[in-house]
C-alpha positions as CSV (number, residue, x, y, z in Angstrom):
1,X,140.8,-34.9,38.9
2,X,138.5,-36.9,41.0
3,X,139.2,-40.6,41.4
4,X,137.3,-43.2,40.3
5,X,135.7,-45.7,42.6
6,X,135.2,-48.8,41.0
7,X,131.1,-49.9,41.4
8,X,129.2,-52.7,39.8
9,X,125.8,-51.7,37.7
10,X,124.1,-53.6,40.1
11,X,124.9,-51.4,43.2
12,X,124.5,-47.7,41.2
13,X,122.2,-45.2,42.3
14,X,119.0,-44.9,40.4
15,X,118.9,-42.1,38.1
16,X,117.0,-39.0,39.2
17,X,115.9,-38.4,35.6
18,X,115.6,-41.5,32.9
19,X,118.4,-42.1,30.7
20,X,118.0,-41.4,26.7
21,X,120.7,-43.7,26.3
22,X,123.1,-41.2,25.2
23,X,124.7,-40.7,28.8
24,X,127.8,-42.5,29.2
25,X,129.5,-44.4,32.1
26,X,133.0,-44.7,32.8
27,X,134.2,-48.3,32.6
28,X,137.5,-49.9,33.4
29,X,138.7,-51.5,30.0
30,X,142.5,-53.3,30.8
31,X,143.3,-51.1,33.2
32,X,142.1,-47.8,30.8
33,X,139.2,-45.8,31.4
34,X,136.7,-45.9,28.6
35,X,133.2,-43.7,28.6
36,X,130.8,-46.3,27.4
37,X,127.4,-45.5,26.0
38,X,124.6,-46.4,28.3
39,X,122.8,-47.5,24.6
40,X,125.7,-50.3,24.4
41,X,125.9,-51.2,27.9
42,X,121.8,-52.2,27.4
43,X,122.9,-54.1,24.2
44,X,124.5,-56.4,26.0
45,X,121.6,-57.9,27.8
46,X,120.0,-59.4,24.8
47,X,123.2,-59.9,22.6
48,X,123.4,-63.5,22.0
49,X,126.0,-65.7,23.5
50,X,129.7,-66.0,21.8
51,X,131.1,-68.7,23.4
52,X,130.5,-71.8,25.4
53,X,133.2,-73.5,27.2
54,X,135.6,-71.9,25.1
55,X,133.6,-73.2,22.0
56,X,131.7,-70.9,19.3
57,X,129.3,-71.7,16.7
58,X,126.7,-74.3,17.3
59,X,128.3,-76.5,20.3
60,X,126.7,-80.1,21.3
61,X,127.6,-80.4,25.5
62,X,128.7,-83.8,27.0
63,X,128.1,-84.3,30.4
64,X,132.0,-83.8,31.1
65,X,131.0,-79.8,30.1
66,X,128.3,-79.3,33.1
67,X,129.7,-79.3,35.9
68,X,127.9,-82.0,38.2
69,X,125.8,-83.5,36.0
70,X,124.7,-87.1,36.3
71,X,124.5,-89.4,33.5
72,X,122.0,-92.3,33.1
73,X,124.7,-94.9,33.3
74,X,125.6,-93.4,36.8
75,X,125.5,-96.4,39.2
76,X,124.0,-94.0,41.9
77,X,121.1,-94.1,40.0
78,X,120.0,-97.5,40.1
79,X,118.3,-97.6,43.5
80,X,115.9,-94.4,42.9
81,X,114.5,-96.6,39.5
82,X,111.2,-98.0,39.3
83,X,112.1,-101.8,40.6
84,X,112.7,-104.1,37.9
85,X,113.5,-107.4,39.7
86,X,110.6,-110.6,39.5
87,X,107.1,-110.7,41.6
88,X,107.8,-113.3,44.4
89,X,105.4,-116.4,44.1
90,X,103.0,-117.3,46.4
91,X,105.1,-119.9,47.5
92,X,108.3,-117.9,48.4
93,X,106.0,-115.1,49.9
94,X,104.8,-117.6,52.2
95,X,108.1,-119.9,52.7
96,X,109.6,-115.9,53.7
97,X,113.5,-118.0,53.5
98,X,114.6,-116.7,50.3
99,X,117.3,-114.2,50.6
100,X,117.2,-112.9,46.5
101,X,115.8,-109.2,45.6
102,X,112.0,-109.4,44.5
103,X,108.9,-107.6,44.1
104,X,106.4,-108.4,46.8
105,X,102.9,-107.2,45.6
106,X,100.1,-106.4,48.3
107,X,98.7,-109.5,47.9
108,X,101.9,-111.5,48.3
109,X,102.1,-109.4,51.3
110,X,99.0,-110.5,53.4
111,X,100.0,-113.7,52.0
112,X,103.4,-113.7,53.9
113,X,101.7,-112.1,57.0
114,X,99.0,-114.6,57.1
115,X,101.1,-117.6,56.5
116,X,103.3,-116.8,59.4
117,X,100.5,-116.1,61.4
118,X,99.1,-119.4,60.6
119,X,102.3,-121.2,62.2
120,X,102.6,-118.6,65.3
121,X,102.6,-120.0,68.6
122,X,100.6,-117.2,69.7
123,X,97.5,-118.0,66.8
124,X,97.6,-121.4,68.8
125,X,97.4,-119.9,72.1
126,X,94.7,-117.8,71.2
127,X,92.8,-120.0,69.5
128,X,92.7,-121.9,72.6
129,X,90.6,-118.7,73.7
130,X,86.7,-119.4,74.0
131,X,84.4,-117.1,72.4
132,X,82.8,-114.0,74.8
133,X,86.1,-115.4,77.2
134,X,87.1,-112.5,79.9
135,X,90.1,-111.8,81.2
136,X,91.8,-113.5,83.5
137,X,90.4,-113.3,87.3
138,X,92.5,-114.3,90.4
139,X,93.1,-117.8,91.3
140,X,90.3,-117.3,94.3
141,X,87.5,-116.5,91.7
142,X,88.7,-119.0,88.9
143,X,88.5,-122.3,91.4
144,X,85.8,-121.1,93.6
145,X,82.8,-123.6,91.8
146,X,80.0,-121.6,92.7
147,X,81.7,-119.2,89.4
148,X,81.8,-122.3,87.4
149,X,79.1,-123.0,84.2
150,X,78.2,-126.3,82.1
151,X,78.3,-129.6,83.4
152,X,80.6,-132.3,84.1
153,X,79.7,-135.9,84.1
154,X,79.6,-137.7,87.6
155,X,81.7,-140.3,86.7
156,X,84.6,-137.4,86.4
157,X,84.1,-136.4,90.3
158,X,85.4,-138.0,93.3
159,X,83.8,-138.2,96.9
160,X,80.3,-138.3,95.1
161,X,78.0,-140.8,96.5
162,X,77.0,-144.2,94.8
163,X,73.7,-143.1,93.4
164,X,75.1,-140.2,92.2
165,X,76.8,-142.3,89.7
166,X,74.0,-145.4,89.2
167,X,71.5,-143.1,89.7
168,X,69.3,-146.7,91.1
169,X,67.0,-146.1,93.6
170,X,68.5,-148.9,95.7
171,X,71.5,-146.9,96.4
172,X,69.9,-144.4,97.7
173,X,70.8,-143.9,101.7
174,X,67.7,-143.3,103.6
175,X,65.4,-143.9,101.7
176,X,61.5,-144.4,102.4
177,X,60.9,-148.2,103.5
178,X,57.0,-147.6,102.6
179,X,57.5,-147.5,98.6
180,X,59.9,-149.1,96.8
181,X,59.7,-149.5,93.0
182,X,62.2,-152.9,92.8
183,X,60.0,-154.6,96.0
184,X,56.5,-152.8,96.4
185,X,55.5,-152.0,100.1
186,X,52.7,-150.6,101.1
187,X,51.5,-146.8,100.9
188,X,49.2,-145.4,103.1
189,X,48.3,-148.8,104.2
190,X,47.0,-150.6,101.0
191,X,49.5,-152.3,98.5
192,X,52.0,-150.3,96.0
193,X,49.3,-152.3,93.1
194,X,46.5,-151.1,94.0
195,X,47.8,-147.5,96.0
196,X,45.6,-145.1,97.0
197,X,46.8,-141.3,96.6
198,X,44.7,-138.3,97.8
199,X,46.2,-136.2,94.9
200,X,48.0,-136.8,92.3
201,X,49.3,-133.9,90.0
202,X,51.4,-135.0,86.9
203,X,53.0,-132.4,84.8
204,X,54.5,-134.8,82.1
205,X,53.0,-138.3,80.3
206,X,50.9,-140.8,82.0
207,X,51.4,-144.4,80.4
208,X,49.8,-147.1,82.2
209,X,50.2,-150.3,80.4
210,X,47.7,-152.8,81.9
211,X,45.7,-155.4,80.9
212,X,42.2,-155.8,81.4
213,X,40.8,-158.4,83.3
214,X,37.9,-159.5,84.8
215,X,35.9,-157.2,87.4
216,X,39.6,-155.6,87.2
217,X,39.8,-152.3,84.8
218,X,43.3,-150.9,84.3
219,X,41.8,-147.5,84.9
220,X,38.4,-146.9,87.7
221,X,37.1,-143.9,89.1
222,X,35.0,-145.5,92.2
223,X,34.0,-142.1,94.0
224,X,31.2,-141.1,94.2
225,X,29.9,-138.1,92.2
226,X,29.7,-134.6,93.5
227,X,26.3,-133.1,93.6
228,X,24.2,-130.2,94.7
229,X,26.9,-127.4,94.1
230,X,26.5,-124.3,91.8
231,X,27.2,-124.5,87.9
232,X,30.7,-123.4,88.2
233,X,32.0,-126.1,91.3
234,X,29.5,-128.8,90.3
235,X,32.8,-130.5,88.3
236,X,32.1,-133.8,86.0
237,X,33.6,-136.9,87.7
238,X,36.5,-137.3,84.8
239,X,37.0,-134.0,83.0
240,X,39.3,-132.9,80.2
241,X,39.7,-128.9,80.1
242,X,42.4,-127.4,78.8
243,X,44.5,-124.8,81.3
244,X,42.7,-120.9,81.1
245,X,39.4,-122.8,80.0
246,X,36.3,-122.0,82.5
247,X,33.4,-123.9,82.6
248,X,30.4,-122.5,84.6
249,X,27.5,-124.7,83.0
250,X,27.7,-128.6,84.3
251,X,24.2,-129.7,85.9
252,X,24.3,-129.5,89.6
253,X,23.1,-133.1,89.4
254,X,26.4,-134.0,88.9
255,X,28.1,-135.2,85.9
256,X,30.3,-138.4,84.9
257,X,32.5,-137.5,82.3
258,X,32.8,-133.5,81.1
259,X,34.7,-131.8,78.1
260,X,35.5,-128.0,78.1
261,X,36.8,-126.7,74.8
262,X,37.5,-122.8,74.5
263,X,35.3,-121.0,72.6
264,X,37.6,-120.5,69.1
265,X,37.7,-124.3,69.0
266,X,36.0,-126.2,65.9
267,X,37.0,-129.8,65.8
268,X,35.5,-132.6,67.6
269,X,35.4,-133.0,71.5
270,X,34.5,-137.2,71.4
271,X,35.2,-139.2,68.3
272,X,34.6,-143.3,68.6
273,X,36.3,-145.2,66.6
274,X,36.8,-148.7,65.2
275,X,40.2,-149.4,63.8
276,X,40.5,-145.9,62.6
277,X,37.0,-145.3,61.1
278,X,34.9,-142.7,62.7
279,X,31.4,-144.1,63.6
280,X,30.0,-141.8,66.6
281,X,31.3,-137.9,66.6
282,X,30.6,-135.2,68.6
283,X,31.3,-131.7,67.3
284,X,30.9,-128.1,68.5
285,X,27.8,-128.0,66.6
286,X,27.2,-132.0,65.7
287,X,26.2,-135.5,66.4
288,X,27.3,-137.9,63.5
289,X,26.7,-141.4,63.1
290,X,28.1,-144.1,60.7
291,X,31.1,-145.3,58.8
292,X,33.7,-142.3,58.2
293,X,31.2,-140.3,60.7
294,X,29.0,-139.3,57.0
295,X,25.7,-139.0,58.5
296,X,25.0,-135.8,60.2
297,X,21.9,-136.4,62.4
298,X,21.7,-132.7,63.3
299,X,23.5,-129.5,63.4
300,X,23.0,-126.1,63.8
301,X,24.7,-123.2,65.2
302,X,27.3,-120.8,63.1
303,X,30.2,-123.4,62.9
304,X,31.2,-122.7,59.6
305,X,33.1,-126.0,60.0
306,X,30.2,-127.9,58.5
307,X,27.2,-127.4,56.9
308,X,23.6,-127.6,59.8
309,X,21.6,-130.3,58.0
310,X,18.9,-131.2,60.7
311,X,17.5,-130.4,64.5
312,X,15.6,-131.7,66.8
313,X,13.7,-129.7,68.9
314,X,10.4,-128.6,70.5
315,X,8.9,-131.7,69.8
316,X,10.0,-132.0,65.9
317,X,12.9,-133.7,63.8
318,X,14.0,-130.5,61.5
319,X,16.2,-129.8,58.7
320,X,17.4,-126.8,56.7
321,X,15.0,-125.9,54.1
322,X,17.5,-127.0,51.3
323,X,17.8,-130.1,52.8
324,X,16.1,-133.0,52.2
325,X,15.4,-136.5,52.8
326,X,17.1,-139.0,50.9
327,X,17.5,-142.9,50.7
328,X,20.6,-145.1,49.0
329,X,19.9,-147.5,46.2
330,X,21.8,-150.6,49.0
331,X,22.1,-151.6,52.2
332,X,25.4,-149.1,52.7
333,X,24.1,-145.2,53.4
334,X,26.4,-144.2,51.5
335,X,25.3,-145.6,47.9
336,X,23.5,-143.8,45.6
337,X,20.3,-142.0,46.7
338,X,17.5,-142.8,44.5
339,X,14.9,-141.6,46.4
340,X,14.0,-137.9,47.8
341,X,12.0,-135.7,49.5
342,X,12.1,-132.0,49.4
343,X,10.5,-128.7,50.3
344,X,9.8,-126.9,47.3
345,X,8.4,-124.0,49.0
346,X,6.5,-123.1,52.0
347,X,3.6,-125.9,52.3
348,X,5.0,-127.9,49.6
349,X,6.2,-131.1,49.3
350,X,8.4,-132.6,46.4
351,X,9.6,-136.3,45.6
352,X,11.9,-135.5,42.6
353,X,15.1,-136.8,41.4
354,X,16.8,-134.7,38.7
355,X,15.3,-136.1,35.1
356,X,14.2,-139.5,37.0
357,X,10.4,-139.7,36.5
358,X,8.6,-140.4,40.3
359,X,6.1,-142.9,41.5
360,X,4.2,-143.0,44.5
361,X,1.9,-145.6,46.5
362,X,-0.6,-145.6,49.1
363,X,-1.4,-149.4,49.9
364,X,-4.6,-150.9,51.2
365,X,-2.8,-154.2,52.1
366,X,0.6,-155.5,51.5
367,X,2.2,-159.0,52.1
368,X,4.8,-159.2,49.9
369,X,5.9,-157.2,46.6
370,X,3.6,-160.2,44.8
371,X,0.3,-159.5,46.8
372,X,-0.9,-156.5,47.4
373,X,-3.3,-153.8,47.0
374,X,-2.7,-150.2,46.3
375,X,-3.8,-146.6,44.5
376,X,-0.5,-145.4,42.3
377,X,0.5,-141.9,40.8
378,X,3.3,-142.9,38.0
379,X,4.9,-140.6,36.2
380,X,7.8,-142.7,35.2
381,X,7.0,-142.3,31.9
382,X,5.6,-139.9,29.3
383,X,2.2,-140.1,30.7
384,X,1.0,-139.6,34.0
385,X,-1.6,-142.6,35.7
386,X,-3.4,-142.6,38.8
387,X,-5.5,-145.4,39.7
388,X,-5.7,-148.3,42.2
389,X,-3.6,-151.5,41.3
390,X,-3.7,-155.1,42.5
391,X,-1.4,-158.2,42.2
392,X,-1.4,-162.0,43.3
393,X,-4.0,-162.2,46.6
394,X,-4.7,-158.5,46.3
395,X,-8.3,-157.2,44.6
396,X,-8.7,-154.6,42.4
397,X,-10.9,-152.2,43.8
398,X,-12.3,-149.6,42.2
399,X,-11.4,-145.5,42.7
400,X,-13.7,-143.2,43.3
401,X,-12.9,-139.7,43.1
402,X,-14.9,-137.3,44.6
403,X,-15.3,-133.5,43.6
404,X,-17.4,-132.2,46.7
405,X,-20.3,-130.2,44.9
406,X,-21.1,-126.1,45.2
407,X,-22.7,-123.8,43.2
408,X,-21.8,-122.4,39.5
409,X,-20.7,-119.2,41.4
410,X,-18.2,-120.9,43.7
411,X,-16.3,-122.2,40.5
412,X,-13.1,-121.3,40.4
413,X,-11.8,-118.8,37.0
414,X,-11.4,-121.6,34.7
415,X,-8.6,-120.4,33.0
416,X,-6.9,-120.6,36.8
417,X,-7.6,-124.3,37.2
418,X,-6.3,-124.9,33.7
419,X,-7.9,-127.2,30.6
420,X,-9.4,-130.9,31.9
421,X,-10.5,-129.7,35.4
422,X,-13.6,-131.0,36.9
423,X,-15.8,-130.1,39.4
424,X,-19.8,-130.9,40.5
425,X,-22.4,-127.9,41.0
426,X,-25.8,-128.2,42.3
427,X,-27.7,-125.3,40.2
428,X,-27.5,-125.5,36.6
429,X,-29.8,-123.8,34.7
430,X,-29.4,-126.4,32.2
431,X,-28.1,-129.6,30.8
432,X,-27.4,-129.8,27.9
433,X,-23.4,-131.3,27.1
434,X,-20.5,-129.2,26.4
435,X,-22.7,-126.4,27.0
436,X,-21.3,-123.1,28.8
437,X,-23.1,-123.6,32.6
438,X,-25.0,-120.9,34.1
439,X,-26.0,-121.0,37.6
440,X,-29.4,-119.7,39.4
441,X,-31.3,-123.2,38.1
442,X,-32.1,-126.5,40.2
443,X,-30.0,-129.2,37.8
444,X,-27.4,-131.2,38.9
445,X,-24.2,-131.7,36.3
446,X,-20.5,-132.4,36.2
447,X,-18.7,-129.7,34.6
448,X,-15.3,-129.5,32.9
449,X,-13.0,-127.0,32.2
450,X,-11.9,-125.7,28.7
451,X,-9.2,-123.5,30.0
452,X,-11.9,-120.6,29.1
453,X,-15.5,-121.6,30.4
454,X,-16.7,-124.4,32.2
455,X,-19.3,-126.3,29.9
456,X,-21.2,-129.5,31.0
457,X,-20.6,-132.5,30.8
C-alpha cells in the first residue's frame, strides 16, 4: 500500500474534472486514517462557530480575551485625544512665562509672536531704518559729502565763515565798497537814493514804500519816449504785458503808458478807483463812468461779458436799437428813470414809460418854471391836449395849425387816415357842410374825415 503524504487543502492539485461532492479525501483523524466526504469537508466553511476562547453559547469578550487590545482607560491614549486643557488668555499668550499645558488658538498665536516682536531689540534696530534706506555702502562712499542729501543748519558746522552763520551783509569779506545797504555809497556815480541802473530785471515782488513829496514822486519815468519804429518795437514808455503776450499795434508816435491782455481775456485792463468804488473802467469792449462804474458810455464788440449799450463813431453817438435814452427821477444816476426815449421802429421815435401817461414841450421862451411860454402835447391823462400854454411873464399865443392844401384827388383813403382827420383842398365842386366832396370844381373847403368819406366842413 502506498503511503500517505500528509498535504494541507490549500496546497492540493486542482481537480482535472469538478468534484460532485461524493469523492472522498483521506484525512488524518488521531492518528487514524478516515475517507472524508468532499460534501462535508465544504460544510465546514459556512458551519457556524462552536466555541470562543473555550466559551460556547452566546459569549460577551473583555478586553483581557483579544489579545492586544487597548482599552479607553489606557493611559497611552491620552496624548493622541482631542486637547482638553484651557485657551491661554491674551495676557499669558503675550507674557509667553507660564509653564502650565494650554490651548493656544491662532489668534493667541500672532498675539505671542507680535508681542515679542514688539520688545525685540532687532524691531528697535530696524525701526531705526529710514524708508527707501539701501544697504550699507563702504565707509569711503558713506562720508564722502558730495553722497550726502537734506540740509544741516550752519550753526551745526565748524570752519564756516561768519556770514555764513549771521547771514549780514557786513560780514561779508570783500565786499563791493560802491553799495552798501547799512551806509549807502554811491553807484555808478550818483547816490544809493536816487541810483541809476541801465537794467533792472526782478523776478519776485517790488515794494517801494515812499512818500510823496514835493517835485519828488516815489516812482518817475523821466526818458524820453521812443518814436518812429514799426508797430511791433514802437513799445509804450510803462507797459504791463503778461509773458507769451505779443503786441504788434502801438502807434509809432510813441506811447506813455500801454496794456496788452491775451486775447481769451474779459475783465478790465484800467479800473480807477476811490476807496474801493469803481468810477472810470476800461474793459475789453468798454468805457464806464460813475459810482460802481454803472454807466456804460459805449460798448460794442462780442464780449459776452456785458451787454453793448452805445458807440460812437463816424460822426454819431449810437446805441443798440433796444436801448434807449433814459433820465433818473434825482441828482444820483442811479435813481429811478422817469423819463425815456426809444426807437420803436425804424424812423420812429417813442417817449413812453410803461402805463405812465407822457407829456412833451416845445417852448418859445422860458425863464423860470413860473414864466414861460410853450405849445404842449399831454397825454397824462384820459384825454389827449395839444395847444400852446403860458404862465406868469409869458403870453398866450395863439396855434395855428396848418393842413398845406391839394386837390380832392390827392386825399388820402379816408378810412387810412382814420375818423376826425382834416385836410384843405382847392377844387370842390361844392360847399355845402357835411357833404361827401367831389373834386373837378373851383371851391375852396376844409374837409374832414368820417372814417368812410371825406365830407365838408
Amino acid at each position: 500500500m502506498a503511503t500517505l503524504v500528509p498535504v494541507t487543502i490549500s496546497n492540493l492539485d486542482p481537480a482535472g474534472t469538478p468534484l460532485t461532492g461524493t469523492e472522498r479525501v483521506p484525512m488524518d483523524q488521531g492518528g487514524v486514517t478516515v475517507r472524508a466526504p468532499v460534501s462535508a469537508i465544504a460544510a465546514l466553511a459556512t458551519a457556524p462557530v462552536q466555541s470562543v476562547a473555550g466559551r460556547t453559547g452566546a459569549v460577551t469578550l473583555a478586553i483581557a480575551d483579544v489579545s492586544g487590545a487597548v482599552s479607553s482607560s489606557d493611559s497611552r491614549l491620552s496624548d493622541s485625544r482631542e486637547w482638553s486643557a484651557a485657551t491661554a488668555t491674551q495676557a499669558e499668550a503675550e507674557a509667553g512665562t507660564g509653564t502650565s499645558r494650554l490651548a493656544f488658538t491662532p489668534q493667541r498665536v500672532f498675539q505671542g509672536i507680535a508681542a515679542w516682536w514688539a520688545a525685540s531689540p532687532a524691531k528697535t534696530k530696524l525701526d531705526g531704518v529710514a524708508s527707501g534706506a539701501t544697504a550699507n555702502s563702504s565707509d569711503a562712499t558713506l562720508l564722502a559729502r558730495v553722497n550726502h542729501t537734506g540740509t544741516q543748519t550752519a550753526s551745526t558746522i565748524t570752519g564756516l565763515a561768519t556770514v555764513a552763520t549771521t547771514g549780514a551783509y557786513a560780514d561779508l569779506s570783500g565786499r563791493p565798497t560802491a553799495f552798501d545797504p547799512a551806509s549807502p555809497g554811491a553807484i555808478g556815480g550818483t547816490s544809493a537814493a536816487a541810483a541809476t541802473f541801465t537794467s533792472l530785471t526782478a523776478t519776485g515782488r517790488v515794494i517801494k514804500s515812499v512818500n510823496g513829496a514835493a517835485s519828488a514822486p516815489p516812482v518817475s519815468l523821466t526818458g524820453t519816449w521812443f518814436t518812429g519804429g514799426t508797430s511791433t518795437t514802437t513799445k509804450p514808455l510803462f507797459l504791463v504785458e503778461p509773458d507769451g503776450t505779443t503786441s504788434a499795434a502801438w502807434s509809432t508816435a510813441g506811447t506813455g503808458i500801454g496794456v496788452n491782455a491775451s486775447s481769451s481775456f474779459i475783465g478790465n485792463l484800467l479800473d480807477l478807483q476811490v476807496n474801493g468804488v469803481s468810477y472810470l473802467v476800461i474793459g475789453k469792449n468798454k468805457i464806464a463812468i460813475g459810482r460802481n462804474a454803472n454807466y456804460i458810455l459805449f460798448a460794442g464788440g462780442t464780449d459776452t461779458s456785458e451787454t453793448p449799450t452805445g458807440a460812437c463813431g463816424n460822426g454819431a453817438f449810437r446805441i443798440s436799437y433796444n436801448g434807449y435814452y433814459a433820465w433818473s427821477s434825482g441828482a444820483d444816476p442811479s435813481g429811478t428813470l422817469d423819463l425815456r426815449l426809444y426807437r420803436d421802429s425804424a424812423n420812429t421815435l417813442a417817449q413812453r414809460n410803461g402805463t405812465s401817461g407822457q407829456v412833451s414841450r416845445t417852448y418859445r421862451t422860458y425863464a423860470d418854471a413860473s414864466n414861460y411860454e410853450r405849445v404842449g402835447l399831454d397825454v397824462s391823462s384820459n384825454t389827449f391836449t395839444f395847444g400852446p400854454q403860458a404862465a406868469g411873464t409869458g403870453t398866450l399865443r395863439p396855434l395855428y395849425i396848418s393842413t398845406g392844401s391839394i386837390t380832392v384827388a390827392s386825399l388820402a383813403s379816408a378810412a387810412t387816415v382814420g375818423a376826425g382827420s382834416r385836410a384843405f383842398v382847392t377844387d370842390a365842386t361844392a360847399t355845402t357842410f357835411l357833404s361827401t366832396v367831389t373834386g373837378g370844381g373851383s371851391n375852396k373847403v376844409p374837409v374832414v374825415s368820417d372814417g368812410t368819406n371825406w365830407l365838408i366842413g
